[in-house]
Each structure stands twice: as C-alpha cells, then as structure tokens.
C-alpha positions in Angstrom: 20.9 31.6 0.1 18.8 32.9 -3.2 15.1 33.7 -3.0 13.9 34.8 -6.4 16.7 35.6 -7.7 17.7 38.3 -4.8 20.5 37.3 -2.2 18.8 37.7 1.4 21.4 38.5 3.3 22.0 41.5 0.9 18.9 42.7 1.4 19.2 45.6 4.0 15.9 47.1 3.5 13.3 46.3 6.4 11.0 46.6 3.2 12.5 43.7 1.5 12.2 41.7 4.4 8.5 42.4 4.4 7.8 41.5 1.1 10.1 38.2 1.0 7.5 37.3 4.0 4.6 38.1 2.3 5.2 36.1 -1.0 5.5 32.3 -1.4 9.1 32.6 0.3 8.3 31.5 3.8 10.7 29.0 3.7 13.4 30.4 2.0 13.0 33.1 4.7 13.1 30.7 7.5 16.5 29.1 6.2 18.2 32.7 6.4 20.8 32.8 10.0 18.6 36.1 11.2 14.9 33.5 11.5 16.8 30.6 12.4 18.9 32.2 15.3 15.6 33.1 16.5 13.7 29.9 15.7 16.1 27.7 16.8 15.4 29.0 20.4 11.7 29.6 20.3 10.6 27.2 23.2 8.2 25.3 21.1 8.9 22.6 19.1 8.3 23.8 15.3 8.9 22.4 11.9 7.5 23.0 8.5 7.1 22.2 5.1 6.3 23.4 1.7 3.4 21.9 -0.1 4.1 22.5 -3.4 5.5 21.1 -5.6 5.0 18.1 -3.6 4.9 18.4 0.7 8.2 18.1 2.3 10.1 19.4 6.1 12.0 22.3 5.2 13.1 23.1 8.7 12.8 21.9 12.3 14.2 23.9 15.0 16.6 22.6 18.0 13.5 21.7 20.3 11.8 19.6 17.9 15.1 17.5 17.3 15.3 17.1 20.8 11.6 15.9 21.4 11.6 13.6 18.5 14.9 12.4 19.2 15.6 12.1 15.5 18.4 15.1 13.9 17.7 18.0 11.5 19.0 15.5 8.4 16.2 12.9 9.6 13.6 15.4 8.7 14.4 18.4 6.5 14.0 17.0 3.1 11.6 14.2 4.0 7.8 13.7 4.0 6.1 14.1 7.9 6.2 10.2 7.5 9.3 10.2 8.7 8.1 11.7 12.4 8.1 9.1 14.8 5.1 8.5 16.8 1.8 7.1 17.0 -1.4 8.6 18.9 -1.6 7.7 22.5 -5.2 6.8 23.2 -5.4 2.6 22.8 -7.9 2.5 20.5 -6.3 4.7 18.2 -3.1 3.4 16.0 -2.9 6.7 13.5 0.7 7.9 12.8 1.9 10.8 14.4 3.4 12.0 10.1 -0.3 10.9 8.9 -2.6 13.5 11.2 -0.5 16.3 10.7 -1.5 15.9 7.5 -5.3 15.5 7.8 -5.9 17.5 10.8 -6.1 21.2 12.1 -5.2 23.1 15.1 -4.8 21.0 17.9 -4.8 17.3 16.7 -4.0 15.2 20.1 -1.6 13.7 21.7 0.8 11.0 20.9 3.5 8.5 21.9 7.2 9.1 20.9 9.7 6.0 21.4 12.7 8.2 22.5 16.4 6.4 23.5 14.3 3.4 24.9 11.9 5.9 26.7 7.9 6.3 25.7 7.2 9.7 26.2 3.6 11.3 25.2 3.7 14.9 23.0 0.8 17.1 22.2 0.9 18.3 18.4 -1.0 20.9 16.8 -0.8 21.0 12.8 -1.5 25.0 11.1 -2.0 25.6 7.2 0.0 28.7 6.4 -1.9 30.3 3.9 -0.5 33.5 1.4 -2.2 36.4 0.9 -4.0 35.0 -2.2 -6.0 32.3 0.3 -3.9 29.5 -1.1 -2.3 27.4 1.2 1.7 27.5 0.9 3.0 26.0 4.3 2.0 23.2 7.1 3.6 24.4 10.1 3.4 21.5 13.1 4.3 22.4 16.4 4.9 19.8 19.5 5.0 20.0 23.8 5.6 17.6 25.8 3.3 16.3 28.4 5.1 15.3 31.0 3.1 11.9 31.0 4.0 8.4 30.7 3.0 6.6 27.4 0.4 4.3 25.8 0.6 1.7 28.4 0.3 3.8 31.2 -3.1 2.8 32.9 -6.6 4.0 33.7 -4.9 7.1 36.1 -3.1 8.3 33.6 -5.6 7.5 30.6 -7.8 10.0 32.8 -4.7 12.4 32.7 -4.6 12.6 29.1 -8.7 13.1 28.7 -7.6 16.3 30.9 -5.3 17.4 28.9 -7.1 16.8 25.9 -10.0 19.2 26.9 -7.0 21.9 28.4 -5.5 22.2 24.7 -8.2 22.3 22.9 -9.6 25.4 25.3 -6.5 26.9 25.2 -6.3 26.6 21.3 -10.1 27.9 20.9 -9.8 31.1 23.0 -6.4 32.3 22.3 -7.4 31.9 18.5 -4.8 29.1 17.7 -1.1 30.1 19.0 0.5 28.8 16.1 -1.4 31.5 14.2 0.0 34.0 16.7 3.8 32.8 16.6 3.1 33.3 12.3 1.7 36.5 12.5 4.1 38.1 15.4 7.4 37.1 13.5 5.8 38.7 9.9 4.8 41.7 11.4 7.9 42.3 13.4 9.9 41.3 10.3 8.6 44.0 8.3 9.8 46.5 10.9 13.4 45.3 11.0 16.4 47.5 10.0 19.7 46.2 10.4 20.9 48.2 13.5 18.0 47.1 15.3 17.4 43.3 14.1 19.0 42.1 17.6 16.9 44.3 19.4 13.4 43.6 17.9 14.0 39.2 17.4 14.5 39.9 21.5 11.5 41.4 22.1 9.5 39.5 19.6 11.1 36.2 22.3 9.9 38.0 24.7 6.5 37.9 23.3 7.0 34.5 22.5 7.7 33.6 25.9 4.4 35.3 27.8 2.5 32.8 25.7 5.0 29.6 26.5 4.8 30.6 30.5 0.8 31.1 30.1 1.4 27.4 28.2 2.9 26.1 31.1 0.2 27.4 33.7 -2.3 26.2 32.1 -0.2 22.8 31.7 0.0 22.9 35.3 -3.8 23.6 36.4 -6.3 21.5 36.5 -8.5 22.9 34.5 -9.1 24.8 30.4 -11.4 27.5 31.7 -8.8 29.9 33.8 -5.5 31.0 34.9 -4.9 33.6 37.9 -3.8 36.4 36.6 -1.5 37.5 39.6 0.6 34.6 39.1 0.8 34.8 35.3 1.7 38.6 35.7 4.1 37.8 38.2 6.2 35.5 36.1 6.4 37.1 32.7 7.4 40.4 35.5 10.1 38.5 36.9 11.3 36.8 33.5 11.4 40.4 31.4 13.7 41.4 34.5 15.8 38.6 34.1 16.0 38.8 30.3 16.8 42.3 30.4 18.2 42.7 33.2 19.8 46.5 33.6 22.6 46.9 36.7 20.5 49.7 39.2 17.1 49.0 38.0 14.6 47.0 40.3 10.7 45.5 40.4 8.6 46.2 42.4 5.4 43.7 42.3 2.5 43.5 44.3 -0.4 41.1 43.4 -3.8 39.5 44.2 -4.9 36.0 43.0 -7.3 35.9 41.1 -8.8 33.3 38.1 -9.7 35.3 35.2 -10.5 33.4 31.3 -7.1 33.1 29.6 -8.8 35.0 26.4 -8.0 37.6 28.8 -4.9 36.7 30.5 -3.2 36.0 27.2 -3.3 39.8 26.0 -2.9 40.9 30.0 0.8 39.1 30.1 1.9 40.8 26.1 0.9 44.4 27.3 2.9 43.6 30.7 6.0 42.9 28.8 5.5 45.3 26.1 5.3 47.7 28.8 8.0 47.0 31.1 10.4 46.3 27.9 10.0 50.1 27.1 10.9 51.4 30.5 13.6 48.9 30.5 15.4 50.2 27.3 14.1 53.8 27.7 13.3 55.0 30.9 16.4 55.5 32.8 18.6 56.3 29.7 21.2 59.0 31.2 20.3 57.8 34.9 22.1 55.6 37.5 18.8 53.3 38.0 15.2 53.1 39.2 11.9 51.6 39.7 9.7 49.8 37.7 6.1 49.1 39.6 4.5 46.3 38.5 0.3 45.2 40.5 -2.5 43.6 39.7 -5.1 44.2 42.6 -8.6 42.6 42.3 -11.4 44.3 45.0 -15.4 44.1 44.4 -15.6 46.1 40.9 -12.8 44.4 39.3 -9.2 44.4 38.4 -6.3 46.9 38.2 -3.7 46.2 36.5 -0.8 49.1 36.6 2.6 49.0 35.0 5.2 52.1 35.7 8.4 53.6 36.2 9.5 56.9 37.4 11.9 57.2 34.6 12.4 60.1 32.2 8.8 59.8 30.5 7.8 59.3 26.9 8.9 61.9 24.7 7.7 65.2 23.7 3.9 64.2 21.3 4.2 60.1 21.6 2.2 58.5 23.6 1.9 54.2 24.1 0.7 52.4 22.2 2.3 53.7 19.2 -0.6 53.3 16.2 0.1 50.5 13.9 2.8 48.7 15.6 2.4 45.5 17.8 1.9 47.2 20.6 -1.2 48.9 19.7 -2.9 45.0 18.4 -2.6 43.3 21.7 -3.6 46.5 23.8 -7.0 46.2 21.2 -7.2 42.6 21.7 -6.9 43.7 25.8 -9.9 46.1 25.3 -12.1 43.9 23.1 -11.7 40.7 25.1 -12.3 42.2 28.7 -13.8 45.4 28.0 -10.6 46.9 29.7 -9.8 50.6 29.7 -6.5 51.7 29.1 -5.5 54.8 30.4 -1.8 56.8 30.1 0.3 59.1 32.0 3.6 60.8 31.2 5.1 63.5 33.2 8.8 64.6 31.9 11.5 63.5 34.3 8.8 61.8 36.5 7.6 58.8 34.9 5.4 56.8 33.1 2.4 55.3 34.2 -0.3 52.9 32.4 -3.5 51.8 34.1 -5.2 49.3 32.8 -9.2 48.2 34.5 -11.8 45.6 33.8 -14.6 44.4 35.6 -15.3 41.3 37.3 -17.4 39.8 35.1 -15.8 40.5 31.8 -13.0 38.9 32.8 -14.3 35.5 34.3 -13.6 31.9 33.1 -16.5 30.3 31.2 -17.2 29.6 27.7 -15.7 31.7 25.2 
C-alpha cells in the first residue's frame, strides 16, 4: 500500500506515522493491517469516506458489516447511498445514505431491513477536518438500539423519543465521541515504535472501551443527565482485569453508588484504566503478584476516587501523569470538568497510590 509515494509498512519511524496522520492520508492510513487490526475490532460500528475528488466509503469495519447486514464490497468504493435504511420516526422517510450527508454529530435513529428482521440503529455522522480547516473525511458511526422498528407502536415510539434526548446528551457533554475515537488513535499513532505497536493499539482499546461500557450505561438508564459512577468504575475495573489479566495479581474494589453528570464520569473511567494499565504492566515486574485497590466512596463533601498498588513504585524523578502524553489530557479534562484534585504518591518497593477528590456539587447531573 503507497501513500505519496512512501511504502507504509516500510515506514518504521513513529515520526512517519505521525505525519502520514496529519496530512490528507487518513485513508490510506486506515487501509494499512496495523489501523485495521485495531479498527476492525473497535466496538462501534465505523466507516468512512473521502470527499474529494468526489465522496466515496473507503472502509467499514467488521461491526458495521454486521449491523448493516450488507459486506465490505457492498460499501467500500460506493457512495453512502448504498447504506440501507431509512429514519424510524413515521413521519419521516429520509434515507439513512442521504443524512449522513447533510447532518452532524448525532443525526437520529433509523430502521435497517436486516435478513427479514427490522431492526432500529442510531447513527452519528463527523466531518474530519486537516490541519488547514478543510474538510477531508466523513466518518459515520452506528449502535444498535435494541428496539423494534418503524411499526412498532405508541410504547415504543415513546422509547425512541427517550433515546433521542439520551444521545444527543451524551454527544453534547462528552464533546462528540466520534471526535474522541479521531483524536485518541492520532495521538497514540504518533507515539508508536514498532516494538511497542501491540502494546499501545491495546491500551488505546482499552480506552476505547471505557467510553463503549459508559455507552452502554447510559443505553441502559433512563435517563441523559447521569450515570453512577460506582457502577461505571466498577466495570471498566473488572474489564482492564480481564483484558490484562496477569497470573498472581488481584482487585480489590470497593464502591458507593452514586449519580454524577457523565461530563464527569467519562474522564473518571479513562484515568481508572490509565491508571490500573500502568500498575498492571509495571508494578509487580520481578514479583510473584499483588494488589491493585480500586474505591470510589461518596460521604457529605464529595467523592474519592483512589486507584493503587503496592507494587515497586514509579521510578526514580517520573511521576503520573507523564506531561504531553494521553494520560496527562484526560487527568486535565478530570480537573477542569469536576474541579477534581489529583494528588500522587510513590514510595520505592511500596507502591503507588493516586487520589483523586471532587465535591458534590461539581460533579452533579444537570445541564452542561
């Protein structure tokens, strides 16, 4: 596969990898095995296409093929016409292809004939733009909603209303996830080295996944406004353990329920598995196993969240997070959406230990 001349699987250099990311080569990039191995997995439907010279899918990963029900070779090299479905509520006939292409964000929810079955999908539809401003990509993402189609009924009309105020809350305070996927695979990219491109495409699924499991809380509430943070915590804990799981090394968790606003959950679940993803692949190096301590304990003041080990500790002059990397933007985003405090302790052949605080009322539900 060429991109500007330049073979990409020659190129070695994290650098390069950067750069092809940063030009007009987005797609070119995204047909390369290291993206797709990783984008074929990502538990979000997701395809795109290049706008210029003329807009057409240049790749769809494995969960949009399933959701459509239509192959890769129905869709890569065709215009989003060639999606199947049409919006769910009655009164409404546009094509699912036609409002990817005049809407942003989150566009609605629509009804997929799939092997005989109707099923309903939400779809959101993101301009990629290039450094320059000008837009390059469409990238179009899809979920299903569990619901029953077009001619379900008044019940499940009401059901889709819901869900239609859910999304959109969800997409205006966690500043449009498709934005995030973008912008976490770029700047991860740009750190890659060969020996370690394994090794950083899992974290960056980890990532990936805090904001599918807060996806699927939210899918299962009632409500936009909240999730509780306690049960959030508890499952991206429990599914970094099971990712990474390491033979002599154990969880402990201990949490309190508690409804906070998801602007603040969202950055509370990255910083968990950031955190517990470093002790995991650090802490006990040259050791037979250990503990990992994972709480989030509400009482009149606030909230404590508190993520350690009693590992080896960081080494001699780092400290978390590291500046400029990943780490260090959600723990800011942490800070500047809940006022949280952040504070960290090392101690050599003792641990690590990261307390995190905010108050009650920086972290409720209400309008963002």
């Amino acid at each position: 596969m060429m991109a500007g001349g330049l073979d990409v699987e020659d190129k070695n250099d994290a650098e390069e990898v950067g750069d092809l990311l940063a030009t007009p080569g987005l797609a070119d990039a995204l047909e390369s095995d290291r993206f797709k191995q990783f984008l074929d997995h990502v538990p979000i439907a997701i395809a795109v296409s290049e706008l210029h010279p003329s807009e057409a899918i240049t790749y769809c990963n494995f969960e949009f093929e399933r959701l459509t029900g239509r192959p890769a070779t129905e869709i890569q090299g065709h215009a989003w016409t060639a999606l199947p479905g049409v919006a769910a509520p009655r009164d409404d006939d546009t094509p699912l292809g036609e409002a990817v292409q005049t809407d942003d964000e989150y566009i609605g929810t629509f009804t997929i004939d799939k092997d005989g079955n109707r099923i309903d999908v939400d779809a959101w539809s993101n301009t990629i733009e290039s450094d320059e401003g000008i837009p390059m990509f469409r990238l179009v993402a899809l979920a299903s909603t569990g619901l029953a189609g077009r001619g379900a009924g008044e019940q499940d009309d009401q059901t889709v209303r819901e869900k239609d105020v859910l999304l959109r809350e969800l997409q205006h305070r966690v500043k449009n996830n498709l934005q995030m996927i973008t912008a976490l695979i770029r700047m991860e990219a740009r750190n890659v080295a060969d020996g370690e491109t394994g090794a950083r495409f899992d974290r960056l699924a980890g990532r990936i996944n805090s904001l599918a499991i807060l996806y699927d809380l939210l899918a299962g509430e009632g409500t936009g406004e909240s999730v509780d943070l306690g049960v959030y915590l508890s499952q991206v804990a429990s599914s970094v353990m099971q990712a990474h799981a390491v033979e002599g090394i154990r969880l402990e968790l201990k949490v309190d329920t508690w409804p906070v606003s998801i602007n603040v959950a969202m950055p509370a679940g990255l910083v968990v598995n950031e955190l517990m993803i470093n002790a995991l692949k650090h802490a006990f190096v040259g050791r037979d196993g250990g503990t990992i301590t994972v709480s989030s304990l509400v009482d009149d003041t606030g909230c404590r969240v508190v993520v350690a080990d009693d590992g080896v500790g960081l080494p001699e002059g780092e400290t978390w997070p590291r500046p400029g990397k990943l780490g260090a933007v959600i723990a800011q985003s942490l800070k500047q959406n809940a006022k949280a405090t952040i504070e960290v302790c090392s101690t050599p052949n003792e641990g690590v230990r990261v307390n995190i605080f905010f108050a009650r009322e920086a972290a409720k539900p209400g309008p963002a």
